[in-house]
N, C-alpha and C positions, 0 to 999 in steps of 0.2 A: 504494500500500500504506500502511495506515493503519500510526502505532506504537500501542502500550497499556503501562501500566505495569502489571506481574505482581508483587501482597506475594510474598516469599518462603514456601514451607511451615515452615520454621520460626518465621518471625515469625507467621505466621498461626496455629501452634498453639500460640505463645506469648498471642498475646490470646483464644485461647481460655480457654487456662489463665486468666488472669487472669477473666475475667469468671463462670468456673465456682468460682472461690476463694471467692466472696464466695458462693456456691450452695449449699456444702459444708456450712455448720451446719443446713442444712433438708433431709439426707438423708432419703429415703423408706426406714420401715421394709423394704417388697419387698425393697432396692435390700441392705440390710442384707443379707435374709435368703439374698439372691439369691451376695451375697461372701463368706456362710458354707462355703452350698453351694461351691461353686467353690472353695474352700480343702480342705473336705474331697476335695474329688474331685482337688486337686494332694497329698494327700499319698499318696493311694491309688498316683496315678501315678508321682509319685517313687520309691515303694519297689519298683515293677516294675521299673522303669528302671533302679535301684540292684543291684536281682535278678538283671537281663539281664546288664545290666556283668561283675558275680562269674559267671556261668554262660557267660562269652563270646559270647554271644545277641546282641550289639551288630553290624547290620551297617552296610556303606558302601557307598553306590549311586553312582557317577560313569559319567553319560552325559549326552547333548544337552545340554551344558554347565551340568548341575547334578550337585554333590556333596554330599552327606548324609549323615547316620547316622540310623539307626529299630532301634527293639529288636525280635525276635522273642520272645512272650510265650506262655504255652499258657493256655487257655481256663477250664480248670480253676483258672488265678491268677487271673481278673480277674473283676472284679464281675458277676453278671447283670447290673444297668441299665446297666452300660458298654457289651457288647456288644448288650443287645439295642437300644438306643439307635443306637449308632454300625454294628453289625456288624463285620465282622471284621480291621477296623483305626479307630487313631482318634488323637486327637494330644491336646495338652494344654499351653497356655501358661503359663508362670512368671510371670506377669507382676504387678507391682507393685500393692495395693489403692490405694495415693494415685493412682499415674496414672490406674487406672478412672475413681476417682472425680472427681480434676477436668479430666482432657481424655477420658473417653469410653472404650467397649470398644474400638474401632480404637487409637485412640492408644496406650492400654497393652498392646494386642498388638504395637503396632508397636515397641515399646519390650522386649518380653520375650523370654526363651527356650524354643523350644518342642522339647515332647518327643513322637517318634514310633514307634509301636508298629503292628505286625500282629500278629494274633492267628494263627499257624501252622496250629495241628491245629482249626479251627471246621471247615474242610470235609476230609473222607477225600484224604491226596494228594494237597496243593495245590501245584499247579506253583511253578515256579521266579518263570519271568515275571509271572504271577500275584499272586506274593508282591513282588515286583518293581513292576507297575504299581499296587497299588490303596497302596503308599509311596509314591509317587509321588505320588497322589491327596492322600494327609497333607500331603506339602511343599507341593503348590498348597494346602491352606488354611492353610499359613504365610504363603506368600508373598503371598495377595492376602486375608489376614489376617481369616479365618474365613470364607470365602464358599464354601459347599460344591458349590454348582452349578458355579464355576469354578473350583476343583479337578477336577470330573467331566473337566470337560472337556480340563483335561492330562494327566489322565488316559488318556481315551480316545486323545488326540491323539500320545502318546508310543508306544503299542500302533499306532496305524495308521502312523507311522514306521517301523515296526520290520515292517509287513505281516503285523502278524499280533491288526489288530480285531478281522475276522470272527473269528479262533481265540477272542479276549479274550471279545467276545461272548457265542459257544458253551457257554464253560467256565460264564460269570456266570448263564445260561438254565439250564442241567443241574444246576450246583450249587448258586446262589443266587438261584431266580426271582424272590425278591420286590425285590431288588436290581434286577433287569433290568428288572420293570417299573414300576421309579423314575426306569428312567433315562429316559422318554420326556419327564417333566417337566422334566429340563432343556434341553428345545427352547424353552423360551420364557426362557429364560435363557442364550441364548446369547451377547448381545453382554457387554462390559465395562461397566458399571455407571457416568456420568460417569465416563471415561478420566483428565482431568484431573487428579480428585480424585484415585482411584486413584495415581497414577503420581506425586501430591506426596506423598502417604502414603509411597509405596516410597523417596521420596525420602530420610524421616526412615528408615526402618527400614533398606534397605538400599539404595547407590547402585550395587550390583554390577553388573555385567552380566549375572549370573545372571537376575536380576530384571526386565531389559526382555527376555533372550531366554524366559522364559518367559511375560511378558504378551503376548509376537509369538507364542507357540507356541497360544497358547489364541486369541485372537482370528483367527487363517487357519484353523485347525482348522475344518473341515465332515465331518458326517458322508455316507459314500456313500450311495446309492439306495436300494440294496438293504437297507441296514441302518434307514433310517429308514420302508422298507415294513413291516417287523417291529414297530418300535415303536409302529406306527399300529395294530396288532392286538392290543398289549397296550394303547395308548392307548380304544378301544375298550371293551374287556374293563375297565376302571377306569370307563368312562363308565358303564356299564351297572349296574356294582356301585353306584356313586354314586345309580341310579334305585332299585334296591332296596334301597338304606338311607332313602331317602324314604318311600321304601313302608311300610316296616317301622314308620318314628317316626308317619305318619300314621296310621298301622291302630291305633297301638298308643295314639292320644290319645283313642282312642272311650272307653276305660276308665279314663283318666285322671278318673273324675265321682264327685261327692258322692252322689251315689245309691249306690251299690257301698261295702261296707264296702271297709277298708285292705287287708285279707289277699288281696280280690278282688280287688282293683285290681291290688297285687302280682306274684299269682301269673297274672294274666292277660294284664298286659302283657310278661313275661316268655314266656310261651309265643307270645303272638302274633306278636313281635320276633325270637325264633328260628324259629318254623316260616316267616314270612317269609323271612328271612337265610340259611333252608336253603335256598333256590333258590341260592346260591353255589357251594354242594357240589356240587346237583343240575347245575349247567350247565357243572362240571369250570372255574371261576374261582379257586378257595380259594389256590392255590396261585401266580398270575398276578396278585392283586390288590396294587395300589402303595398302600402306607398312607402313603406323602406325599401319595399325590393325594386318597383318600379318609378319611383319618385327622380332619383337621380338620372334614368336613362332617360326621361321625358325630359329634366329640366336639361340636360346638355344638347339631344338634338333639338329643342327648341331655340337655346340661346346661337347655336347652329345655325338651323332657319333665318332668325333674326338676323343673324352675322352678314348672310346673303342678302337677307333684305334692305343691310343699311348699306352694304355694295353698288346695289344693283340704284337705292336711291341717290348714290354718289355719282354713277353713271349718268343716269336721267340729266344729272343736273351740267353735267356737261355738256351732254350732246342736245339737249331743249333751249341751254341758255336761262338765267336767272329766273329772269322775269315767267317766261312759260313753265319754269318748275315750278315757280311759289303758285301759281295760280293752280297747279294739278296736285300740288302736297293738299291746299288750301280743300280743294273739292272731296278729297280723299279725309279730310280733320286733320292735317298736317300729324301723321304718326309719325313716331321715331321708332318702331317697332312693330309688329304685325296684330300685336294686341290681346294677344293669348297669354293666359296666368300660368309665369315658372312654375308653383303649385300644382300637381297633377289632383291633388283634393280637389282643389276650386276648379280644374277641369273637370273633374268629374261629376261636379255641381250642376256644373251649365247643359247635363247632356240629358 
């Protein structure tokens, strides 16, 4: 047996820091605008949190040797992009703007305080357990500090302890299909992400026990047979919707051309894009489609699309001359884009 010498995780995110120090005068605007966002969206959460408290709304879950608090919040308080973003629970770290900035989003998570919330009344008469396991799902992205796939899965893994996945399942298929069929994407996210790393991280943040029995809880967790035959037919059911948004961006670059006034291009690609996408409806998917699996593929061949379109509006403007451009952007609503929502949600709205 060979020996090795192991840096400690604190010396090693001490030369992190150090080397990021000297980084920090050359912040990227983004990165700015990025720690704006994220500030507003902590005060938003603080005052719910504050709300819960005075309303006694504050609960405490102690099992499988973890203990917590998570607020119960109503729907009606929290922001549309909160929930339609996260659904109907979501967490939110306190964490420090210096640590972001010079050891990293992990690091200053590992370093902050997080606050946990479920959204109670988003579904009619949501069970007990229910409101139970998907906090549960919060605290694993505390503990393994923002990773949402493995949350799912102590998620799920704390429900199939209890013998009652298949039930967990059931509820999330009836009430929140588009949830369930998210959850097929985290089969390729099953293992622990470098263990190592992971577990010097938890090192700094916490040494508890809580903390390696829930990274053992998630790592033995498998899902039964039976339940990953189901998500191979929702897996399916996203493949297919995946071919018909190809479909759609292809059909619809025939009209993306300098030949065709603006208004035409428009209003053509627009029609052609949803009578396309209406096969969705037509094949009874609308409501079964995972916008984690297909969300990214829409929003890139649309930004795509778009790329062509403000090409082809750059062309126009040369070969028309100024004046006969403004006059046919003008007839058209002077777009700068073709006017379809990156959101394949909000597409999916409109069909």
């Amino acid at each position: 047996m060979s020996l090795s010498i192991r840096i400690s995780p604190q010396l090693a995110l001490r030369q992190s820091l150090e080397i990021n120090l000297g980084q920090v005068i050359s912040i990227k605007p983004e990165l700015k605008i990025s720690l704006t966002l994220y500030k507003e969206r902590e005060g938003i959460c603080t005052k719910l949190y504050k709300d819960a408290l005075k309303k006694g709304n504050v609960r405490q879950y102690e099992g499988h040797g973890m203990t917590f608090e998570f607020a119960l919040v109503s729907i009606k308080d929290v922001p549309e992009f909160i929930y339609k973003q996260c659904g109907h629970a979501f967490s939110h770290c306190l964490m420090s703007g210096w640590d972001a900035l010079l050891g990293g989003q992990r690091y200053a998570r590992s370093r902050g305080s997080w606050l946990l919330f479920v959204i109670h009344d988003m579904y009619p008469e949501m069970p007990e357990k229910a409101i139970e396991y998907v906090a549960v799902h919060e605290r694993g992205e505390m503990v393994t500090l923002g990773d949402h796939n493995l949350a799912s899965k102590l998620e799920f893994a704390i429900a199939a302890k209890e013998n009652k996945l298949r039930w967990y399942m059931n509820w999330i298929e009836v009430n929140c299909p588009a949830s369930f069929a998210d959850v097929f994407s985290y089969q390729v996210h099953l293992d622990l992400p470098d263990t190592e790393k992971m577990r010097d991280a938890l090192e700094v943040f916490q040494s508890s026990e809580e903390a390696e029995l829930v990274l053992n809880m998630i790592e033995e967790f498998e899902w039964p047979y039976s339940v990953l035959q189901r998500l191979s037919k929702y897996k399916k059911v996203s493949d297919e919707v995946a071919g018909i948004i190809s479909r759609a961006i292809s059909s619809a670059e025939s009209y993306v051309s300098s030949s065709l006034r603006v208004v035409q291009i428009t209003t053509s690609v627009d029609a052609m894009v949803k009578e396309t996408l209406h096969e969705i409806v037509e094949r009874g998917f609308k409501q079964y489609v995972s916008i984690a699996r297909v969300g990214d593929l829409w929003r890139k061949q649309l930004i795509s699309l778009d790329t062509k379109f403000a090409e082809v509006l750059t062309n126009k403007q040369q070969l028309l001359g100024l004046s006969v451009y403004i006059d046919e952007l003008g007839e058209a609503g002077n777009p700068n884009s073709l006017g379809l929502p990156l959101d394949f949600a909000e597409m999916l709205a409109l069909l």
